[in-house]
N, CA, C and O atoms as a GROMACS GRO file, in nm:
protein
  336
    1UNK      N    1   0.470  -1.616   0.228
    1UNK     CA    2   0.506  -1.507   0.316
    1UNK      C    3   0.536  -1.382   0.234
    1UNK      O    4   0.596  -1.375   0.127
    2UNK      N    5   0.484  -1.290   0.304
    2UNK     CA    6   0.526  -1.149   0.221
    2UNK      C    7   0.638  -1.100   0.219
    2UNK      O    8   0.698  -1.101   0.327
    3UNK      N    9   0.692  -1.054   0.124
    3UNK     CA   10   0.837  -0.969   0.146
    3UNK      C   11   0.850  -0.849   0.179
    3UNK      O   12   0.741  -0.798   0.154
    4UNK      N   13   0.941  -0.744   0.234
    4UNK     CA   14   0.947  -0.658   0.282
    4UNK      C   15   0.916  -0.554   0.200
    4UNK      O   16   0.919  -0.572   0.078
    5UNK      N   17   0.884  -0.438   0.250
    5UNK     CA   18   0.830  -0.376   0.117
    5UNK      C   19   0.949  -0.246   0.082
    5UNK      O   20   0.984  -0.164   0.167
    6UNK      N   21   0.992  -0.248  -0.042
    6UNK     CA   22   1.059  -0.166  -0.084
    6UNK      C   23   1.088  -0.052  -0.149
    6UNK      O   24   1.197  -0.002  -0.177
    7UNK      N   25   0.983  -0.018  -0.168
    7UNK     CA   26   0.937   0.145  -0.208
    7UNK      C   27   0.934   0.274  -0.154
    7UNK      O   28   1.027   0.273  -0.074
    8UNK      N   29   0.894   0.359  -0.152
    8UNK     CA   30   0.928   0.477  -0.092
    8UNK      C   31   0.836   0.484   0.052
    8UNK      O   32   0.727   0.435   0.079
    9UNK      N   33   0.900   0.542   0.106
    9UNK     CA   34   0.842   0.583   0.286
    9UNK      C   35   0.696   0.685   0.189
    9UNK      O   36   0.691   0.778   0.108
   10UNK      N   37   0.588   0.587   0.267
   10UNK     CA   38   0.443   0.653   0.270
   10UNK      C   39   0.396   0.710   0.356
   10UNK      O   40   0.297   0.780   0.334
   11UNK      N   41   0.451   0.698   0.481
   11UNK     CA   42   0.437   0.753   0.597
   11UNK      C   43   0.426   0.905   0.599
   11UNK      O   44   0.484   0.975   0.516
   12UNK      N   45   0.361   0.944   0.680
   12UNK     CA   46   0.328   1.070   0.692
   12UNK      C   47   0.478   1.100   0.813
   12UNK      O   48   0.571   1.177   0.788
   13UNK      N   49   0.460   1.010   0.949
   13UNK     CA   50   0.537   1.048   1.112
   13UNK      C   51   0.671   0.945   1.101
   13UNK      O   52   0.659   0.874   1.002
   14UNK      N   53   0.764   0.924   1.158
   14UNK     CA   54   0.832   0.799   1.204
   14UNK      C   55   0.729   0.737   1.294
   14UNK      O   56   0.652   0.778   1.380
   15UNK      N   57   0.755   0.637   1.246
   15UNK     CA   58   0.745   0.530   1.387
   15UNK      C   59   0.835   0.461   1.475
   15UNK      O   60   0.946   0.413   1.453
   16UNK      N   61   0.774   0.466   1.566
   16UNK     CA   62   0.953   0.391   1.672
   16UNK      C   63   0.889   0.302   1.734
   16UNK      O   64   0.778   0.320   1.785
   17UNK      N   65   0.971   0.169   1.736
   17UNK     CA   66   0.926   0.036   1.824
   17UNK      C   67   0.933   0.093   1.989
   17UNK      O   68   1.015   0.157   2.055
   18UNK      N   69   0.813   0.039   2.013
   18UNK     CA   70   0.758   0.064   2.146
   18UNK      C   71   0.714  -0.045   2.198
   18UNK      O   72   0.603  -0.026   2.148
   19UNK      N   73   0.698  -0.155   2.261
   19UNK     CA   74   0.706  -0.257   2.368
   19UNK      C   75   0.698  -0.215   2.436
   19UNK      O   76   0.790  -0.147   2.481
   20UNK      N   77   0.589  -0.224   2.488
   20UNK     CA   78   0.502  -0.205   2.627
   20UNK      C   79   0.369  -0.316   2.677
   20UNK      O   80   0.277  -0.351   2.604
   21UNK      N   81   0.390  -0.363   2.839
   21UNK     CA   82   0.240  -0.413   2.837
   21UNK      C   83   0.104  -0.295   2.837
   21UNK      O   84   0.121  -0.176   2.861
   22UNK      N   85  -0.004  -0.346   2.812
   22UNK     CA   86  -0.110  -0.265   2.828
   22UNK      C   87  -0.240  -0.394   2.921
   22UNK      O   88  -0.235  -0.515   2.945
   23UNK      N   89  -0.341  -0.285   2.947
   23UNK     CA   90  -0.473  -0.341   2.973
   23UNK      C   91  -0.556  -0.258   2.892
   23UNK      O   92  -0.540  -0.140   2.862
   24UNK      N   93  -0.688  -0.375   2.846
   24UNK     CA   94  -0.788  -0.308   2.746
   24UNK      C   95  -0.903  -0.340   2.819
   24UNK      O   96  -0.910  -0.388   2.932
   25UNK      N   97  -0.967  -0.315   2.764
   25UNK     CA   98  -1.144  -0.325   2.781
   25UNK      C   99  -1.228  -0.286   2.625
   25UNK      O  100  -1.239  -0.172   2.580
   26UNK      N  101  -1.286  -0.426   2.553
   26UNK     CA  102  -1.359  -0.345   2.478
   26UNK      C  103  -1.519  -0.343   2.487
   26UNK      O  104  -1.604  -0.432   2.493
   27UNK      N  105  -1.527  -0.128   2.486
   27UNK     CA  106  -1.685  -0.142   2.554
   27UNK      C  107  -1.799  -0.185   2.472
   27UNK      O  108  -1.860  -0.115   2.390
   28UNK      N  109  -1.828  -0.336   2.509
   28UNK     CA  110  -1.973  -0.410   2.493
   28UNK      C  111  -2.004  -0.439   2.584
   28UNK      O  112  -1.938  -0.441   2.688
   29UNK      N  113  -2.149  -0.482   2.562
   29UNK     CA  114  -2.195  -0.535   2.638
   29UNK      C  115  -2.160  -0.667   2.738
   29UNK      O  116  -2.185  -0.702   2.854
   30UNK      N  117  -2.099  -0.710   2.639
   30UNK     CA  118  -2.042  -0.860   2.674
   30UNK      C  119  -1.901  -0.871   2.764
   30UNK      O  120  -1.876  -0.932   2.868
   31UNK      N  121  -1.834  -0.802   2.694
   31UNK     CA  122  -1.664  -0.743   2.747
   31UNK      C  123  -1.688  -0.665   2.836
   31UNK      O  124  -1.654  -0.698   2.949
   32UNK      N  125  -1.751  -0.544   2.815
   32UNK     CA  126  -1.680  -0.403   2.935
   32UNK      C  127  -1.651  -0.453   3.080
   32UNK      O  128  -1.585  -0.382   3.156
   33UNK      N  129  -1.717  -0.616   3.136
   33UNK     CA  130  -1.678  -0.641   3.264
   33UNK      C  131  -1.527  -0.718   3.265
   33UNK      O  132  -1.484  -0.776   3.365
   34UNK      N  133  -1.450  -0.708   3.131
   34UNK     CA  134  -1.332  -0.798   3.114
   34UNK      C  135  -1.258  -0.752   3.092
   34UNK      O  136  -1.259  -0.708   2.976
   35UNK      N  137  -1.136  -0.721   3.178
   35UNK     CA  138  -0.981  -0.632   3.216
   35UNK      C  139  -0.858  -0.766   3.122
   35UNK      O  140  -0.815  -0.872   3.168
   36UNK      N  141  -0.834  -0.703   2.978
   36UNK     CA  142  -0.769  -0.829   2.914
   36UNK      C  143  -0.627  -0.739   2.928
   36UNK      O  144  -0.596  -0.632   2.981
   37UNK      N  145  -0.565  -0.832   2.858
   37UNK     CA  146  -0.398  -0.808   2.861
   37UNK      C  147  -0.357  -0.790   2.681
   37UNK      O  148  -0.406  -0.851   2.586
   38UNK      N  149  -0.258  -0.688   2.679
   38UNK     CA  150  -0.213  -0.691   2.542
   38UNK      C  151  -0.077  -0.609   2.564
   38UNK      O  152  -0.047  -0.588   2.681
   39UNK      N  153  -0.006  -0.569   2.480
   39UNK     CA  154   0.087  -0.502   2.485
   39UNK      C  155   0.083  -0.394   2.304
   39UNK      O  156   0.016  -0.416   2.204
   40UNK      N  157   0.185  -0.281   2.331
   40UNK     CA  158   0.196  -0.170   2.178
   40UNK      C  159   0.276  -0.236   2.156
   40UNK      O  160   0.328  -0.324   2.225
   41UNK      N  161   0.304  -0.192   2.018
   41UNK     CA  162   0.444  -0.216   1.934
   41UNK      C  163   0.491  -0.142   1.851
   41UNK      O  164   0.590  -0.172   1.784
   42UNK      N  165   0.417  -0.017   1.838
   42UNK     CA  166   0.512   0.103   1.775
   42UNK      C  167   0.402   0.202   1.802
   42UNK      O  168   0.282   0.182   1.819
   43UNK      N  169   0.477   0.322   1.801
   43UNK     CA  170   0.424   0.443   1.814
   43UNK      C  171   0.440   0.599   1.711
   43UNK      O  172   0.540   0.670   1.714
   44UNK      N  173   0.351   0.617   1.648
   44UNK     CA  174   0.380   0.804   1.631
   44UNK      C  175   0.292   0.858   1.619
   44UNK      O  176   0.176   0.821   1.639
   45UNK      N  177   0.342   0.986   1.573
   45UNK     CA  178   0.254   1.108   1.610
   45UNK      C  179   0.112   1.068   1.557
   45UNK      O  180   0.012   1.094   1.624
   46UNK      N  181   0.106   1.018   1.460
   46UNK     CA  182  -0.051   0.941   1.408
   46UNK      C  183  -0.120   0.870   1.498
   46UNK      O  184  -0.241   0.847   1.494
   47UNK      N  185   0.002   0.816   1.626
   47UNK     CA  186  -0.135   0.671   1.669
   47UNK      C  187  -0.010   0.594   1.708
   47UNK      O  188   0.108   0.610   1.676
   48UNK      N  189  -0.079   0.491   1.800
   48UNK     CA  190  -0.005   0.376   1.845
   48UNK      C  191  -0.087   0.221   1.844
   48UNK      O  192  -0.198   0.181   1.878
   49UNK      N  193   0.046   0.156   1.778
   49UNK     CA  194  -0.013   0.024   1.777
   49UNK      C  195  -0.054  -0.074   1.882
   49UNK      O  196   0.023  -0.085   1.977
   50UNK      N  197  -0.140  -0.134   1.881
   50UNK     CA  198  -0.176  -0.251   1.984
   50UNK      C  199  -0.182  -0.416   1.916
   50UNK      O  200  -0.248  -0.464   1.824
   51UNK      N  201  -0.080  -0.472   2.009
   51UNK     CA  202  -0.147  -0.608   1.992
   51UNK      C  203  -0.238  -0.680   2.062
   51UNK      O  204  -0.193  -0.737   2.162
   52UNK      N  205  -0.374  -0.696   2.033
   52UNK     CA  206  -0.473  -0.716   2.144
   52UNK      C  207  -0.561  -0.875   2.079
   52UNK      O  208  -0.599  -0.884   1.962
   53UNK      N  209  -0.570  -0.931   2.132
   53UNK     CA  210  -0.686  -1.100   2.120
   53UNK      C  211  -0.773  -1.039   2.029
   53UNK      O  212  -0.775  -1.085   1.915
   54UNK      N  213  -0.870  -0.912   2.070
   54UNK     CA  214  -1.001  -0.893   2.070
   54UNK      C  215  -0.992  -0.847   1.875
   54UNK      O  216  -0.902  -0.778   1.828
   55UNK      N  217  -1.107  -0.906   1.795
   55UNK     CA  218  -1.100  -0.815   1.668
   55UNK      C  219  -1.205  -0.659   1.712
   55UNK      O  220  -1.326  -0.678   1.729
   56UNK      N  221  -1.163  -0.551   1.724
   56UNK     CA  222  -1.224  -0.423   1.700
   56UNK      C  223  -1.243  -0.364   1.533
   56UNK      O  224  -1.164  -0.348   1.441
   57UNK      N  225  -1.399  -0.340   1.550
   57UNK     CA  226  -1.401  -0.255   1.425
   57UNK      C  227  -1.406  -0.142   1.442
   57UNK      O  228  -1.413  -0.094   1.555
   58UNK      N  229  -1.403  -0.059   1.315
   58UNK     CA  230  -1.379   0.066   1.361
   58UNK      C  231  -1.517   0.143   1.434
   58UNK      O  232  -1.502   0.251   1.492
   59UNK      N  233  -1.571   0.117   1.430
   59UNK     CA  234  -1.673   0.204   1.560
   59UNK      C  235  -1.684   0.212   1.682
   59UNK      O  236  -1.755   0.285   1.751
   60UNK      N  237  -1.558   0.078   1.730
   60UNK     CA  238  -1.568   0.026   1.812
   60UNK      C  239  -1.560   0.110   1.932
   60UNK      O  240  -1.545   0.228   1.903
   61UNK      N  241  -1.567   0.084   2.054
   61UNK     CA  242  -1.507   0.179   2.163
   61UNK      C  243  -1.417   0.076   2.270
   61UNK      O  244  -1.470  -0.008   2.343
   62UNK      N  245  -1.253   0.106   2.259
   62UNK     CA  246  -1.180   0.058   2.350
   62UNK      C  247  -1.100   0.134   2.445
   62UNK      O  248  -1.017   0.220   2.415
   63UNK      N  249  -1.130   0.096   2.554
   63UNK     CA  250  -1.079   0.153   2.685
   63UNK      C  251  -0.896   0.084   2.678
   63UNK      O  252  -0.889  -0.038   2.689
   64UNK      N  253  -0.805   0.135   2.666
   64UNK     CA  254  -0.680   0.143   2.725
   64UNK      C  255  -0.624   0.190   2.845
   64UNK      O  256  -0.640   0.301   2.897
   65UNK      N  257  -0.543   0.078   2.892
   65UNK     CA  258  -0.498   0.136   3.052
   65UNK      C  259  -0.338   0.114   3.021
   65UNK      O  260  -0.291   0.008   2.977
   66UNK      N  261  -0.253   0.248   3.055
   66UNK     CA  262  -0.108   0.224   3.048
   66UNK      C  263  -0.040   0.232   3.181
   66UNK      O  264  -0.105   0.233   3.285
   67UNK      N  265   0.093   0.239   3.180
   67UNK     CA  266   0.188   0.331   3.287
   67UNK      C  267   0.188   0.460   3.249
   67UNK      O  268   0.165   0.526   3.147
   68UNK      N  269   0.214   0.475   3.340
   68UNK     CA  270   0.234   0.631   3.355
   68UNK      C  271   0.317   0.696   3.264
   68UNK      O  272   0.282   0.790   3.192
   69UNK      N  273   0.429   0.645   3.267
   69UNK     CA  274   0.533   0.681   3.119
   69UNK      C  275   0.460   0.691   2.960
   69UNK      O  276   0.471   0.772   2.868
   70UNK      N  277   0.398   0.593   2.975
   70UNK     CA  278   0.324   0.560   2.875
   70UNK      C  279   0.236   0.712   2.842
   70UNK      O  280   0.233   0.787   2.745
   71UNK      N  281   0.182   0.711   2.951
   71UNK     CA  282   0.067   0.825   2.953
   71UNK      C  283   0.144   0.943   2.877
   71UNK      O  284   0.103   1.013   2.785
   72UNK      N  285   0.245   0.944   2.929
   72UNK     CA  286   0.276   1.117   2.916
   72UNK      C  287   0.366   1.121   2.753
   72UNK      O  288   0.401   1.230   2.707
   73UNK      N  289   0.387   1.030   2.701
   73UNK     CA  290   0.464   1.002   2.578
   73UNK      C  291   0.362   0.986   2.474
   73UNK      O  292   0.377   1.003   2.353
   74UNK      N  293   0.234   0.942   2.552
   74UNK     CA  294   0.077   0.958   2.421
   74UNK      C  295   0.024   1.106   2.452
   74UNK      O  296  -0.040   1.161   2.362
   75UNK      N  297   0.040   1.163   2.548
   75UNK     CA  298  -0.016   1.292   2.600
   75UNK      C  299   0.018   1.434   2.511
   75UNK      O  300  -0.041   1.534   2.471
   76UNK      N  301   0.178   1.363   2.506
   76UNK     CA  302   0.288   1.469   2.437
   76UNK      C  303   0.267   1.475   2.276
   76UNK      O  304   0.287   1.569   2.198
   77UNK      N  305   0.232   1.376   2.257
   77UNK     CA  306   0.211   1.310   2.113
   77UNK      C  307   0.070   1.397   2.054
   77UNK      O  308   0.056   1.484   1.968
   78UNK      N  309  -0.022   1.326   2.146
   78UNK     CA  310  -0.161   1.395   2.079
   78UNK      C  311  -0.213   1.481   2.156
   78UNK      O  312  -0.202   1.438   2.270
   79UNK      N  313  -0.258   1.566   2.155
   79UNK     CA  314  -0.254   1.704   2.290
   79UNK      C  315  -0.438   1.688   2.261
   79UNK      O  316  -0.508   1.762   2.329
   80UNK      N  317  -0.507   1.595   2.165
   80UNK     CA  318  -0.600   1.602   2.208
   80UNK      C  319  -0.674   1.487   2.310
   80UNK      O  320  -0.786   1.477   2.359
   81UNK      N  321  -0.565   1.416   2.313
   81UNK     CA  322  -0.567   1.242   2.366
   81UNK      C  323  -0.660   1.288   2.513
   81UNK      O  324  -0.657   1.408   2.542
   82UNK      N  325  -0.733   1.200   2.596
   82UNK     CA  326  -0.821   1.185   2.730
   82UNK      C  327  -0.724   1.130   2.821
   82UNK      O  328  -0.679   1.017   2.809
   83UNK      N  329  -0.699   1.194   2.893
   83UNK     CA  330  -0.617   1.131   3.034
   83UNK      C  331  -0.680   1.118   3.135
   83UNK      O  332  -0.716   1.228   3.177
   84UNK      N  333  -0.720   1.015   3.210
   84UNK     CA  334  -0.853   1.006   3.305
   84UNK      C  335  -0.741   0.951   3.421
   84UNK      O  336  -0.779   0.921   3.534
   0.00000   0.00000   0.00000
């Protein structure tokens, strides 16, 4: 098991634990008809984490569905973020 890491903050933002459920979709062919379940677990101004089943690479394209709270706390965050 790894140990905690003790060196200097590399971080660019804070991050703050965020617990939340989510719904995903990742768009393939195979998936895009499959509404899965996952939940975040931290958030900042960089980005927010997901814990999701699915492995995504980075080219990938994933559809996220939040609450509404949710919405407006990623909205505020990244002003270039898609709100549909």
């Amino acid at each position: 098991m790894k140990s905690a890491y003790a060196g200097p903050e590399r971080r660019q933002f804070l991050r703050l634990d965020f617990l939340e459920p989510l719904n995903y979709k990742v768009c393939k062919k195979k998936t895009i008809s499959m509404l899965m379940n996952g939940y975040t677990s931290n958030v900042s101004q960089a980005g927010l984490l997901c814990q999701i089943k699915d492995k995504v690479k980075v080219d990938d394209i994933v559809w996220l569905s939040f609450d509404h709270a949710t919405l407006s706390i990623c909205e505020e965050l990244e002003k270039r973020v898609l709100i549909y």
